[in-house]
N, C-alpha and C positions, 0 to 999 in steps of 0.2 A: 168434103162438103162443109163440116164444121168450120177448119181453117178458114175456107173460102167466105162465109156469112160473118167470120169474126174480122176476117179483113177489110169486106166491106162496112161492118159497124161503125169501122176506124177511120176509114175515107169519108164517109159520110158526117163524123162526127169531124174530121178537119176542113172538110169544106163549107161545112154548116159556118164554122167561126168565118169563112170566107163572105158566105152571104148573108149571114145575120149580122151585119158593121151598124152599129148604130150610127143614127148622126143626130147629134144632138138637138131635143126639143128645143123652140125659140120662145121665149114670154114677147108677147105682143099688146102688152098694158092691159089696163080698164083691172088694174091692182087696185084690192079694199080691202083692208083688215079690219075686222072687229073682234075687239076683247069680249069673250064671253063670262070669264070667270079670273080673280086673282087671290090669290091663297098661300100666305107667304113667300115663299123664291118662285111660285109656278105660276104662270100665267098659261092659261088656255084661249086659246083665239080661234076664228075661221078665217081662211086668208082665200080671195076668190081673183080669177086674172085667166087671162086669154091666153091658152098656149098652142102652140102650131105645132105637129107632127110632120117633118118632112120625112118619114120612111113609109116606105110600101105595107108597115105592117103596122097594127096595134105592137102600143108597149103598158106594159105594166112597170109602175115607179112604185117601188118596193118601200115600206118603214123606212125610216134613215133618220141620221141625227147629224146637223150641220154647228156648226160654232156662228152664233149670232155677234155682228159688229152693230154698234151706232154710234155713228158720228167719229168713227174710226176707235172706240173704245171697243173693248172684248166685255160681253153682257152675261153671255153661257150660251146653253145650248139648247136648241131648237130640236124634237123630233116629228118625223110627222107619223101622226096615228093611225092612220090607214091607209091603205093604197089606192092610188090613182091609178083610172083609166085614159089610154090618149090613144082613139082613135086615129086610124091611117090616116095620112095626106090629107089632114084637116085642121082648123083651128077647132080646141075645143074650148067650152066654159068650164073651168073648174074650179069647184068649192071644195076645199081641203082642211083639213081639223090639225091644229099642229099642239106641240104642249113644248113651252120655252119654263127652262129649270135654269135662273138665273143666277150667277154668283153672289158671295158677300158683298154687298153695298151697291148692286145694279141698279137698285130702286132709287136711289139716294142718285147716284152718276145721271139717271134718266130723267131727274127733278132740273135738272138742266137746260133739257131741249122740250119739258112739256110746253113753251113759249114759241119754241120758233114753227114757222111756217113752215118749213118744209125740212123734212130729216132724213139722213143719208146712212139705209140700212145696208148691211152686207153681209150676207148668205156664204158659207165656204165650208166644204168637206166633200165628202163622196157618196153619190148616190148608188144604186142599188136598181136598175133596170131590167126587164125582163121580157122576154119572147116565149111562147112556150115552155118548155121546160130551159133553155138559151139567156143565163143572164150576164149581164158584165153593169162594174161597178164604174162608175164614171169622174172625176173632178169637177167638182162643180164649185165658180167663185163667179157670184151674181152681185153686184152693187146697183141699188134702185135709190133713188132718190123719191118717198111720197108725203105725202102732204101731210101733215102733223095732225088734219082734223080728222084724217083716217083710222086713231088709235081713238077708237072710243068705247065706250060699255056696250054690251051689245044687248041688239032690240027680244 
């Protein structure tokens, strides 16, 4: 009987990877970043944007840390502070807190583009998603182009 319950733990837990496939959340705009705080290389922001869930379940988007691009220069690295929730088969609003720990001379590279209209960010590394106890780590390379009066001090 033992065998038997440890066999099925094992089918259970292979099939689970079968039906837990993520498919990945879509950003569907209404992207706003506000700078809350800057403190030598760290800048603390909230970043808020409309994201769609097309899976049957809630996911939990776990800490993570991505490599921030602008304007195709490498700036450092972005984590986010806490975890999101994304309800099933929904768009939801999300307000997220992230902390960007920029390299030597970012500040300096980014006196560049405080002029133009519109700046072309890019997002890349692996996120960190989760199902109940069911997680899997994903590639994420997101390039958004938003509007430069979007980097502001925040309210």
């Amino acid at each position: 009987m033992r065998n038997f319950s440890y066999i099925f733990a094992l089918a259970l837990l292979f099939a689970s990877c079968k039906i837990f496939t993520f498919d990945n959340p879509e950003l569907r705009g209404k992207e706003e970043i506000k700078v809350s705080k800057i403190n030598g290389k760290t800048i603390e922001f909230t970043a808020t944007a409309k994201i769609y869930n097309p899976n049957w379940y809630g996911i939990k988007v776990k800490p993570s840390e991505l490599d921030l691009y602008v304007e195709g220069e490498y700036m450092g690295k972005v984590h986010l502070d806490k975890k999101i929730k994304l309800k099933r088969k929904k768009e939801n609003d999300i307000q997220a807190t992230f902390t960007a720990t920029l390299e030597d001379g970012a500040l300096f590279k980014a006196l560049k583009f405080a002029t133009k209209k519109e700046i072309k960010v890019r997002l890349k590394g692996r996120i960190k998603g989760g199902v109940f106890i069911f997680s899997k780590k994903f590639e994420f390379d997101e390039t958004k182009t938003v509007p430069g009066s979007s980097f502001k001090m925040g309210k």
